[in-house]
C-alpha positions as a Markdown table, in Angstrom:
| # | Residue | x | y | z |
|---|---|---|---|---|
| 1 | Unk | 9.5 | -0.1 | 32.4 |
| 2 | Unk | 8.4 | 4.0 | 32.4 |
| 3 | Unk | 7.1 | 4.7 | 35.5 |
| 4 | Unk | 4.4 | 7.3 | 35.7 |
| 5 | Unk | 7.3 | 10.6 | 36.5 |
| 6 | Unk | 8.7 | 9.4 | 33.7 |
| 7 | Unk | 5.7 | 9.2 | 31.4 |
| 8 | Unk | 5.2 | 12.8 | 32.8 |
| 9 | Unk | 8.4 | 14.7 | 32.1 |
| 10 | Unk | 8.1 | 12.7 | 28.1 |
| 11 | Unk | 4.5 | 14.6 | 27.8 |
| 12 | Unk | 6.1 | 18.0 | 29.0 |
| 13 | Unk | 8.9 | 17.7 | 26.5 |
| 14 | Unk | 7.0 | 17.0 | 23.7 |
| 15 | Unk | 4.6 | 19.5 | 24.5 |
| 16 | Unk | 7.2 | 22.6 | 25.1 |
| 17 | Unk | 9.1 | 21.3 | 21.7 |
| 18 | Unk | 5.0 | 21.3 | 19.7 |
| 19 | Unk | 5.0 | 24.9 | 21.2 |
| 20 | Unk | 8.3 | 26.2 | 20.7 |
| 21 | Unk | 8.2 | 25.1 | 17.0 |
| 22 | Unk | 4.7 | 26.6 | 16.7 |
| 23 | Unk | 6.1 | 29.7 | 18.0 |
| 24 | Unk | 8.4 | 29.9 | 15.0 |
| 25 | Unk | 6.0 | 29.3 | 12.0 |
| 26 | Unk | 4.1 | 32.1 | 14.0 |
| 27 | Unk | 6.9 | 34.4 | 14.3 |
| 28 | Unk | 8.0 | 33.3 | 10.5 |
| 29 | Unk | 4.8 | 34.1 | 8.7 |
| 30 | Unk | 4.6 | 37.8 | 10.2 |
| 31 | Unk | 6.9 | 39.4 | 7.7 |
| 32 | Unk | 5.4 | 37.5 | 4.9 |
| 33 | Unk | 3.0 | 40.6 | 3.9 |
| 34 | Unk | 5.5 | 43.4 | 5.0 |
| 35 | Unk | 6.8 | 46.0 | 2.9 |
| 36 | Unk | 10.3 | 45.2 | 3.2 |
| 37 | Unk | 13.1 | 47.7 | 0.8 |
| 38 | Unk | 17.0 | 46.2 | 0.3 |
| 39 | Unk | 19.4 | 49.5 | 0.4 |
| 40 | Unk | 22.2 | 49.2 | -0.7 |
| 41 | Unk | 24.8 | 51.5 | 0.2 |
| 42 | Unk | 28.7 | 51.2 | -1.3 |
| 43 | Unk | 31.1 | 52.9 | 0.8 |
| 44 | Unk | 28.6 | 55.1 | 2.4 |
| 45 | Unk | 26.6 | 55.9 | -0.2 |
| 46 | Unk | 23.2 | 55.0 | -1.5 |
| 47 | Unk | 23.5 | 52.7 | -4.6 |
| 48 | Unk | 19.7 | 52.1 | -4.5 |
| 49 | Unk | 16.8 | 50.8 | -2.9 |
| 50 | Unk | 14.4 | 47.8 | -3.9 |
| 51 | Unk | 11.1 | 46.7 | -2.9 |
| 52 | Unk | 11.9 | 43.5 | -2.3 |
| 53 | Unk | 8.2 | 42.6 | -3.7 |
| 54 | Unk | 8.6 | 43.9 | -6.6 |
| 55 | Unk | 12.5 | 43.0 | -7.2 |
| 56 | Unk | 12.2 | 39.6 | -8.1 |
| 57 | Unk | 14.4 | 37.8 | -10.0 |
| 58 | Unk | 16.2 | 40.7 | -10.7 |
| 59 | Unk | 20.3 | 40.9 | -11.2 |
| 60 | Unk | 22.9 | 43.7 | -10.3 |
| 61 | Unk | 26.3 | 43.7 | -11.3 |
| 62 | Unk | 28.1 | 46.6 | -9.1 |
| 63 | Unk | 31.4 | 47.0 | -10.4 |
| 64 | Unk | 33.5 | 48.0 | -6.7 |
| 65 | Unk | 36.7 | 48.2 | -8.6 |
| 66 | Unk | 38.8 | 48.0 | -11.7 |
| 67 | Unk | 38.9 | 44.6 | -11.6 |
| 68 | Unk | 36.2 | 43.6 | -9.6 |
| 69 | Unk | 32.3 | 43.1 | -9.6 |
| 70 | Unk | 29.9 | 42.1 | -7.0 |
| 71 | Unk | 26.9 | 40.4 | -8.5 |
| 72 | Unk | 23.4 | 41.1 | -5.8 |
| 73 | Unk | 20.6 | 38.9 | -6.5 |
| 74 | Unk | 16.8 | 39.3 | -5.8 |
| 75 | Unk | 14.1 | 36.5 | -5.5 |
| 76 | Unk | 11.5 | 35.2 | -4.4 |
| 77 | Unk | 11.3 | 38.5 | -2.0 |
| 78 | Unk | 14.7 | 37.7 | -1.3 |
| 79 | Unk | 17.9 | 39.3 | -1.7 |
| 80 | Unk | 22.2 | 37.9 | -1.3 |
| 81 | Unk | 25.4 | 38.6 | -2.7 |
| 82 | Unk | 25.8 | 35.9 | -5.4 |
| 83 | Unk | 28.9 | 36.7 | -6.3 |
| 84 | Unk | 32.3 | 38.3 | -5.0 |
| 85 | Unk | 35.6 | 38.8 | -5.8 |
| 86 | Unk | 36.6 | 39.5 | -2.1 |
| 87 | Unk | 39.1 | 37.0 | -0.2 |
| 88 | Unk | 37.1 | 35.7 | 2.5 |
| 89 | Unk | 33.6 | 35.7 | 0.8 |
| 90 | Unk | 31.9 | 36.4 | 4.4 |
| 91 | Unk | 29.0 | 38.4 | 2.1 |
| 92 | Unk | 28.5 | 35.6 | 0.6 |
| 93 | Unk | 28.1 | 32.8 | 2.1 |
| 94 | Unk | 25.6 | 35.4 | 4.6 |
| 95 | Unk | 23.3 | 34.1 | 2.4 |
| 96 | Unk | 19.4 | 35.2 | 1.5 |
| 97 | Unk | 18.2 | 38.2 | 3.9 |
| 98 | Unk | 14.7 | 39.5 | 3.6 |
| 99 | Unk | 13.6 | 40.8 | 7.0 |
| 100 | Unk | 13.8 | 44.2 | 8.4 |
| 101 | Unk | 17.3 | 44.9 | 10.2 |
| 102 | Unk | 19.0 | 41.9 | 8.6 |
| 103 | Unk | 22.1 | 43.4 | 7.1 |
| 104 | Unk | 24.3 | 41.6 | 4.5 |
| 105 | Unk | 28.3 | 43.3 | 4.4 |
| 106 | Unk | 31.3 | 43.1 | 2.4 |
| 107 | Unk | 34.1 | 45.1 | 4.4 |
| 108 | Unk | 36.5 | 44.9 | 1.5 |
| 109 | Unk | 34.2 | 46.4 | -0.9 |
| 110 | Unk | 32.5 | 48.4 | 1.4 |
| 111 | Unk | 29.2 | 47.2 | 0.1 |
| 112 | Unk | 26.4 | 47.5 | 2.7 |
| 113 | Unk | 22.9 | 45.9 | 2.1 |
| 114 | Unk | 20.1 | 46.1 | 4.4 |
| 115 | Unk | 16.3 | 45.5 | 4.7 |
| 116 | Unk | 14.1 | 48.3 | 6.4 |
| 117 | Unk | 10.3 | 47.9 | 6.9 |
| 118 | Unk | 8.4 | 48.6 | 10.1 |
| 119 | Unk | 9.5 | 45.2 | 12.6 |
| 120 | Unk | 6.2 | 43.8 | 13.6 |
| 121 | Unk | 7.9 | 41.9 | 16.5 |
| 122 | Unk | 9.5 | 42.8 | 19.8 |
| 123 | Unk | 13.1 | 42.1 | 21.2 |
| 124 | Unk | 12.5 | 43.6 | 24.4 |
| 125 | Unk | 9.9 | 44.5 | 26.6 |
| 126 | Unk | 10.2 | 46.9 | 29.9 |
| 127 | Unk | 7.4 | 47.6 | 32.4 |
């Protein structure tokens, strides 16, 4: 049998977990419209920059080495590393990035790729 504290504390969780998850559509759909470019940079230096809007389905095979090629994929305002010939495949399996400061890196290629755009949201506030 619930008694009525019990009833009480169900209603508060259900209500902080309605406005937690609304919280994160919110916070999700406001880099929807931004103008969001991928740089990617290989061993320091600019490769190229994308709009990420205007990228789409679009393909790059970046030959790092002799025997090795990298292949960067862009979708759906997306972009990841599909493809690597490096050991550990951490660059990979990062997966699909498309927000400003999200970085995507292959230390054994040197292969840097990163979103810029203005951040619409706040980490920290100070008063």
């Amino acid at each position: 049998m619930l008694r009525k504290g019990d009833k009480i504390l169900i209603i508060l969780i259900v209500v902080s977990i309605a406005i937690g998850y609304g919280v994160k559509i919110y916070n999700s759909n406001k880099y929807k419209n931004n103008d969001s470019i991928a740089i990617i940079e290989i061993n320091g230096t600019e490769y190229g920059k994308y709009d990420l809007k205007t990228a789409n389905n679009k393909t790059l095979e970046i030959k790092v080495s002799e025997d090795a090629v990298s292949i960067v994929e862009f979708k759906d305002g997306k972009v990841r590393i599909k493809e690597a010939q490096c050991p550990d495949k951490v660059c990979v399996k990062t997966g699909w990035i498309s927000k400003p400061g999200e970085v995507i890196v292959c230390l054994p290629y040197k292969i840097v790729i990163k979103i810029s755009g203005e951040r619409q949201d706040v980490d920290v506030e100070t008063f």
